[in-house]
Every structure is written in C-alpha cells, then in structure tokens.
Residue, then its C-alpha position, 0 to 999 in steps of 0.5 A: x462210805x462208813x456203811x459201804x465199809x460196812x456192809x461189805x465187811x458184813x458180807x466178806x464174814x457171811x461168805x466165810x462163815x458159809x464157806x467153812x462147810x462141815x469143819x467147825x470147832x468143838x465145843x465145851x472142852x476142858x483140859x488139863x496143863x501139866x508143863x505149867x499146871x492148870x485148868x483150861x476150858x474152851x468153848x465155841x463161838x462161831x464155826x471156826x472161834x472159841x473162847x479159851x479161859x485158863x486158871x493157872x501157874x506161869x514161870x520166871x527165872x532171872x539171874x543178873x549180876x546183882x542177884x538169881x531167883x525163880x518164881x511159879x505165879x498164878x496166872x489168869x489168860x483169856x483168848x478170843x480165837x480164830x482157828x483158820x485151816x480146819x476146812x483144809x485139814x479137813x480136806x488133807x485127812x488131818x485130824x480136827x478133833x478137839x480143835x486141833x487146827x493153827x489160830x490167830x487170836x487176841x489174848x489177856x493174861x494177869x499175873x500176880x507179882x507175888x510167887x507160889x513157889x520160889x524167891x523171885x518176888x516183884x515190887x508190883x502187885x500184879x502185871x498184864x499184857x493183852x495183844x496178838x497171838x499165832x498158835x496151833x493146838x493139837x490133840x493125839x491119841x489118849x487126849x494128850x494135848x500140845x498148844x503153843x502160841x507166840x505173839x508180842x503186845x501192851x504190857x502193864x502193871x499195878x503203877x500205871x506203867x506200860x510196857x513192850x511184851x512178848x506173848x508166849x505160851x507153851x503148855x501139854x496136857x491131857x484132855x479131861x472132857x468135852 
C-alpha cells in the first residue's frame, strides 16, 4: 500500500510539473525592503518553487497598563515556495515577471530578542516560528516590489518553550538584479 502511495505521489508531481507548460519562476532574484529594511534573494528550484532567503529587520510595539515600548529586531526567514497560478495568469495576459504570482510555502524566521533601535528588550535571547504561509508577490514597472504573506505556526524560544504564532509578513521594495 506504502509504494502504491508512493508511486501515485511520484506520478500526480510529474504530471504537474509537465503541465506547468512555458509559466515557470525566474530565478536569482535579489531584492531590496524598504518597509522593514533588508536583502532578499530568491532563486529557483523547480518550474513553479523557490527557495526565498531574506536578512533583515522585523518590528514590534507593545503598550499594556504595566508599560509602552517598540523595538526594530534583526530578522532571519527562509521560505521554501509554491507559486500555483502562474500557468493562468499567463493565460489571462497577467504579468509573471519576477515571480509575480500567489504561493503557498513552509516558512522559518529567527528573531533576536535584543532590539537595533528602541526600548522593547525581551528576557529570551532569540525566538522563532516556522509553519504555513499563503502569499502573493508582485512586480511593477521600475522593479518595485509588493509581497505579503499570512499564515500561523509553532513558535519557540531560547528556553525551550513553545508557543502559538501568527505569521505575517508585509514588505515593498525595489528589484535590485536577476
């Protein structure tokens, strides 16, 4: 039963990848964030997923009755993603450059809890979160750059413990090569 799972798997991805036609990611793609400065590269795996690796700052703010503060962290994501509508937004004459297309994708992030910039200081060390994320991306005219993404995951920190965590991520930004 295991390898007819299996084989079936192997098949349905083959078809897929075959069906994807001339649509496929570009690939090499580095980026600058102006909203949460920062570098981002993204390069191609298959015809439809990248690999996203971005170096950057990520913002917090809390005010509570007990006291106010803000702080600019450094960030480190990674996002393994699954662009799945650029065959047909190829079709409707929409534009794919640059990977401008919706995706699915697994990301990670590591956060440090000691601010750049800003009062907002943690008792951890560092955090993370890693789970599922839907996004789009899009490019438009002089490379400027607009990719959102929304998701919820496993959070964790330098004790050991574990929590809920929403993913999300908003940046825009200018296309610097590719």
């Amino acid at each position: 039963m295991k390898k007819l799972l299996l084989l079936s798997f192997c098949f349905l991805s083959f078809s897929f990848i075959n069906a994807q036609g001339q649509a496929s990611v570009e690939d090499r793609l580095l980026s600058i964030n102006i909203l949460t400065p920062g570098l981002e590269y993204e390069f191609g795996l298959t015809n439809s997923s990248t690999l996203d690796l971005r170096a950057g700052t990520g913002f917090a703010y809390r005010k509570n009755s007990f006291d106010e503060g803000f702080g600019v962290y450094p960030i480190f994501n990674v996002q393994y993603r699954y662009y799945y509508n650029l065959e047909k937004r190829l079709e409707k004459g929409k534009n794919i450059n640059n990977n401008s297309a919706n995706y699915i994708a697994l990301s990670g992030a590591v956060q440090a809890g000691k601010p750049i910039i800003g009062d907002l200081e943690y008792n951890e060390g560092y955090f993370g979160a890693i789970g599922p994320v839907w996004g789009l991306q899009r490019y438009y005219g002089g490379g400027f750059k607009l990719d959102l993404n929304l998701g919820a995951g496993y959070g964790f920190n330098e004790s050991g413990e574990s929590f809920f965590s929403p993913l999300i991520g908003l940046r825009l930004g200018w296309r610097l090569s590719n």
